[in-house]
N, C-alpha and C positions, 0 to 999 in steps of 0.2 A: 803484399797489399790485400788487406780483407776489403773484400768488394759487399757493399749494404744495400737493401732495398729498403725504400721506405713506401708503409700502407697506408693511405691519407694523407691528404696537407689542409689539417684545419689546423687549429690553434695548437693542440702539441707537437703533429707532421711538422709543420715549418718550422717550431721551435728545433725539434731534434735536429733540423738540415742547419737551422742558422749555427747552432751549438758547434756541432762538427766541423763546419766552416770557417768560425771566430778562432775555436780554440783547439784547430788542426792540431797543431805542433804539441801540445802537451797528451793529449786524446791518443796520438798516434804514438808518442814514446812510453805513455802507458801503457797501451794493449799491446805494446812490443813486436808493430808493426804498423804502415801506413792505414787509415780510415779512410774511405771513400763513399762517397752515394753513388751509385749506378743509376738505380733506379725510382721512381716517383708514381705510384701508381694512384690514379684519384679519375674522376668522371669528369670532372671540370677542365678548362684549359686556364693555363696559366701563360698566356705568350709571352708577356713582361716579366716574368719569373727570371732570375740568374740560374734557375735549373729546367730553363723552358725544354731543352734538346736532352731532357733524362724521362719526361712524363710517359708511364703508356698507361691504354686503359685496361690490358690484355691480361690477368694476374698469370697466366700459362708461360706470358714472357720469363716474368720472376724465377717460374716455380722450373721451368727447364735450361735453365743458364748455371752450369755449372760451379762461375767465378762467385756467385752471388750464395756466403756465407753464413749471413745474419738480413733475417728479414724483421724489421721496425712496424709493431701492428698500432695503430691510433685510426680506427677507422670507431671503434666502438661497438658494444651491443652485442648479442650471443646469434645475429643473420651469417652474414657476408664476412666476418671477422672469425669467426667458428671455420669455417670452410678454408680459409684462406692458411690459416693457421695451424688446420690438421694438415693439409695436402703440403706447408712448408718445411713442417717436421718430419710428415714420410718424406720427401726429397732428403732428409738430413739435413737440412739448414736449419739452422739453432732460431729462436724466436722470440724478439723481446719485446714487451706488450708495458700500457698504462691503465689496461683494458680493466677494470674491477669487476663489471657484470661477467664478464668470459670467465675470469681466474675464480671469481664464487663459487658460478656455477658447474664450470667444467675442469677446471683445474687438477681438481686426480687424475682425470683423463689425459689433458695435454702430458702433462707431469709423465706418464704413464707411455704413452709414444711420444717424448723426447727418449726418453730413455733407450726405446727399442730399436731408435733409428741413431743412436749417438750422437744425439743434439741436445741443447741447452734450452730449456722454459725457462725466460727469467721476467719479474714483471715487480721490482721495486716500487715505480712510482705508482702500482696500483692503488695507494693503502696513502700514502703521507704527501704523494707528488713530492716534492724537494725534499721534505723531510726523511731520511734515512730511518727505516724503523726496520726491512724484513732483515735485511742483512744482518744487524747487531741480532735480532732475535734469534739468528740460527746460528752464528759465529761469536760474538762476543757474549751472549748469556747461554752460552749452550752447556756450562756446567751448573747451571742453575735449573730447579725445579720451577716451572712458571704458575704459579697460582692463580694469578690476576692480569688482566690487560682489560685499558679502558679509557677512553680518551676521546675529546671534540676531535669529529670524524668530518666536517663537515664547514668549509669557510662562510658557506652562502648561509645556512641558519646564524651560524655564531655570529654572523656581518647584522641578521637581522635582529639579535636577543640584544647584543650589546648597542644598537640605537633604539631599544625600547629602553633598556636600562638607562643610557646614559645623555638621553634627547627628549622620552618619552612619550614618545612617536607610535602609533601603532601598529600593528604584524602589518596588515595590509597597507600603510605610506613606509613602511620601513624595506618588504618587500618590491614594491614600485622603486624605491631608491635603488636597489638592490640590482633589479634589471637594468635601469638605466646604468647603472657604473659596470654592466656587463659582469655581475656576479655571479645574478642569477638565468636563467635561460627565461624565453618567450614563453614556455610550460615547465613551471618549476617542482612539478610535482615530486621527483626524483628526491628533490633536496627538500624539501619544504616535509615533505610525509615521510622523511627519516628513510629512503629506499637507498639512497646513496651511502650514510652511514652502516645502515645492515650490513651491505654485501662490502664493505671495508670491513667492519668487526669479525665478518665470518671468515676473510683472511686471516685476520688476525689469531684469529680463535684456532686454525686448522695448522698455523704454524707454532704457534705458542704450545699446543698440546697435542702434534702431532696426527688428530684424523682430521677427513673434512667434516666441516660445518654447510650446509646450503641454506640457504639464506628463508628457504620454506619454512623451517624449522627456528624462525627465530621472531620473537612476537617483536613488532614493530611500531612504535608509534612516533609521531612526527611534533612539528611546535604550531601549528594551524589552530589549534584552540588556548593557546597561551594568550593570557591578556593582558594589559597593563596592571589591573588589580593583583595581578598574580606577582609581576614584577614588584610593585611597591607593597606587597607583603612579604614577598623575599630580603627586601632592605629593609623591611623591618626586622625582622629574623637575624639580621649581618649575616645574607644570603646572596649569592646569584643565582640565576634562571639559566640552565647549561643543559643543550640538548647532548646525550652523552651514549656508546654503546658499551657495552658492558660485555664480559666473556670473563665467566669465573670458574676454576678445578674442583669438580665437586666429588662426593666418594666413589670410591671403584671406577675410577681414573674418568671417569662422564665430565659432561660441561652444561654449564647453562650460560647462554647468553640472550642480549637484550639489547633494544634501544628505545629510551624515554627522556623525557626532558626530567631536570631533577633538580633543585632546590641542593645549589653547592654553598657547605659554606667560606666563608672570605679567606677564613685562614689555610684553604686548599687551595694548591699554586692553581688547579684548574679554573678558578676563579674569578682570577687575572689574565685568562687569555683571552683576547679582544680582538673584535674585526674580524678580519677573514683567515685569522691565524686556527691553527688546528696545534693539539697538544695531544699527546698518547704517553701514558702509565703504565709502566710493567714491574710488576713484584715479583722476586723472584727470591726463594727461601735461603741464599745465599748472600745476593746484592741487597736484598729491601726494595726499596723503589727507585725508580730510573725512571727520567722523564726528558722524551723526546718531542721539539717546538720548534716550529715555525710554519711557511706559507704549506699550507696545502696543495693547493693550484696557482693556474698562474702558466703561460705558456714556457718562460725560461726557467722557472723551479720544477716544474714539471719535466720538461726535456732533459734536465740536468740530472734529472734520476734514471731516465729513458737510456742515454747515454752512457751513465756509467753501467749501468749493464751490458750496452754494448761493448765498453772494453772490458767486461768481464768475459762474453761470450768468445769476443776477438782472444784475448789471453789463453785460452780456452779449447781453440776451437779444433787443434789436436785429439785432448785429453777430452773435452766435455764437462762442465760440472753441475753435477745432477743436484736436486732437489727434490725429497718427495715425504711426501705424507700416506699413510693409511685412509683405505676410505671409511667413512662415517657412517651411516643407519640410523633407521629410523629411531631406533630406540638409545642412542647416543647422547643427545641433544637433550638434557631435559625441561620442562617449561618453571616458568616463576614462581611457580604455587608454593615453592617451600621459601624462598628468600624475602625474611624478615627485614622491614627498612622501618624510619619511621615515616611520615605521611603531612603533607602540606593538606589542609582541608581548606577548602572555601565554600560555607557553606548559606546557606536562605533560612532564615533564623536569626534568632538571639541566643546571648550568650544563655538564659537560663534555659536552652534546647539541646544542652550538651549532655547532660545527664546519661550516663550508659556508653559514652564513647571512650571513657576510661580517663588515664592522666595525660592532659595538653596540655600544653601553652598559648594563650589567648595572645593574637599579635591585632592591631590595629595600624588600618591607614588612613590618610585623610583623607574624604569625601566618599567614605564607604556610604549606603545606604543605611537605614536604621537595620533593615532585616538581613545583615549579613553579619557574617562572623567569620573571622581566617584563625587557624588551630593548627598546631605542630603537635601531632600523636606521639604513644610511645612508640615504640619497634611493633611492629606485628606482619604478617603475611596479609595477600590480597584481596584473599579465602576470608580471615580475621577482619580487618576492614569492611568490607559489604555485610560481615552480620552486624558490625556493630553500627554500620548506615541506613540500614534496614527503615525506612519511612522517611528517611531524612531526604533532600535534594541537595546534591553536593556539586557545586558549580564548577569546581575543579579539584583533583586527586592526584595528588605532584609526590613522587619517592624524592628522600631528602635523603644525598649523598652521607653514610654514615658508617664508615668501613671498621666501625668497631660494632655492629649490627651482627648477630650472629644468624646463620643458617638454620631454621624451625627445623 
């Protein structure tokens, strides 16, 4: 019997108990022995709970109980979740987490005492929640060289771009939607200013090519200044509005990554993912492209990746199965300045104001102002761009997803 602890019971805590609970019997012939919860550790009481007689608040209970195998971390954040998680790996109890902020930022580290204490780091749902992405990345593309990864990181913007696109509804009533159907949180800052997509990309990025990534090093922007003009210049373009992070292999083995909204166009499957769906891209100089889709979050997609690492850990928990990366440096990471795209303009002017900006494409919508103009650039860097804006007021500056764009 592997005996479990579980850290938190918010919305993925209870998911993983209910998961475990439902679907005992296949869980437990999987990890090739019975799954149990011992314990519930949370600040709150839960009297009415069916695991009321498992709760403590004590994490020392946990952490000095021998039977207790695999501790379940959903508490979140890099405070009380950091602590909890080093002091369950030195016990040797292996650790499986949904945590993204922890695994961005500390993840060489945990990585690093799992090892020392022969326990298991494992944290699939950090990055896709249901969606299966670490795994295939380290086992099923691992004879592939990974060049690219890139993909809607993020259900709560993609819920809010696709009811401007297809309602046309504004950021702020499409956000307000967004919390009400419990998308988004009470302070959506995380999702809304692209912080949540970051520190998934920089997973992403530290497994695909082997160091870490932290999320310092990775320029961030959010969809808070997208507007509807923006959107129905996109569709005039045969365009979507897709907040997207980005992690690409650049010479002598470095990486650049990024998160910006981007001007996709139609005929890219990223295009057609809607709602609170998330989709991730991996090219690999072997497979080509491989595209990984579905719910991001969600308490029972979510647990159900939580979980399956749990029978990974339980299978495991002999032997151990390590995972790790090199660490990264400052000088790893490099920034955007060289990555040529080409450029959504919205600009305060007329069309005969474009002189000097090179060859566009002039797009129109209906009920523009007279003094505005929207323009698709050639390819240039962002260095390129600003000289050639130089006087002009550009109301919006959107990269247009263009993966035959080469590197300046």
């Amino acid at each position: 019997m592997i005996q479990v602890a579980i850290l938190g019971f918010g919305v993925v805590g209870s998911g993983v108990a209910e998961v475990i609970r439902r679907n005992n019997g296949p869980i437990s012939a999987r990890a090739g022995a019975g799954i149990e919860v011992k314990y519930i550790l949370d600040v709150r009481d839960f009297p009415d709970s069916p695991y009321a007689d498992r709760f403590v608040k004590d994490f020392s209970v946990i952490e000095q109980d021998p039977e207790v195998e695999v501790v379940v971390e959903t508490i979140g954040g890099c405070a009380v979740a950091y602590d909890y998680t080093k002091r369950a790996l030195n016990a040797g109890k292996s650790v499986v987490t949904s945590n993204k902020e922890l695994v961005a930022e500390h993840g060489f580290e945990l990585l690093h005492l799992a090892r020392e204490h022969t326990a298991s780091y494992l944290f699939e749902a950090s990055v896709g929640g249901g969606i299966p992405i670490l795994h295939p990345l380290t086992q099923c593309l691992a004879a592939n060289r990974l060049t690219e990864v890139q993909g809607i990181l993020n259900g709560t913007t993609n819920y809010i771009l696709t009811r401007m696109i297809t309602d046309g509804i504004s950021f702020e009533e499409a956000l307000k939607e967004a919390q009400q159907r419990g998308y988004a949180e009470h302070d959506p800052t995380d999702d809304v200013e692209g912080i949540d997509a970051c520190r998934k990309i920089c997973i992403l990025a530290t497994i695909a090519f082997g160091r870490h990534v932290y999320p310092r090093q990775v320029p961030t922007e959010g969809i808070t200044k997208i507007t509807l003009a923006d959107v129905s210049y996109a569709d005039a373009a045969g365009m979507k509005v897709k907040l997207l992070g980005r992690a690409i292999r650049q010479p002598e083995d470095r990486v650049m990554a990024y998160v910006a909204p981007h001007f996709v166009p139609v005929s890219d499957p990223l295009a057609s993912v809607e709602d609170v769906f998330n989709a991730i891209t991996v090219r690999g100089n072997a497979i080509g492209d491989v595209m990984f889709y579905g719910r991001g979050a969600g308490m029972l997609p979510t647990a159900s990746a939580v979980v399956s690492d749990v029978i990974e850990a339980a299978r495991h928990v002999r032997t151990r199965r390590f995972l790790s990366w090199e660490e990264g440096g400052e000088d790893y990471v490099v920034g955007t300045q060289t990555l040529a795209t080409q450029w959504f303009l919205r600009l305060k002017g007329a069309i005969r104001d474009l002189e000097g900006l090179g060859p566009v494409s002039i797009l129109g919508r209906a009920g523009a102002p007279e003094d505005e103009v929207g323009v698709i650039t050639e390819a240039m860097t962002r260095a390129e761009l600003e000289r050639r804006l130089a006087g002009r007021t550009a109301l919006s500056a959107i990269r247009v997803l263009d993966e035959s764009a080469d590197l300046a």
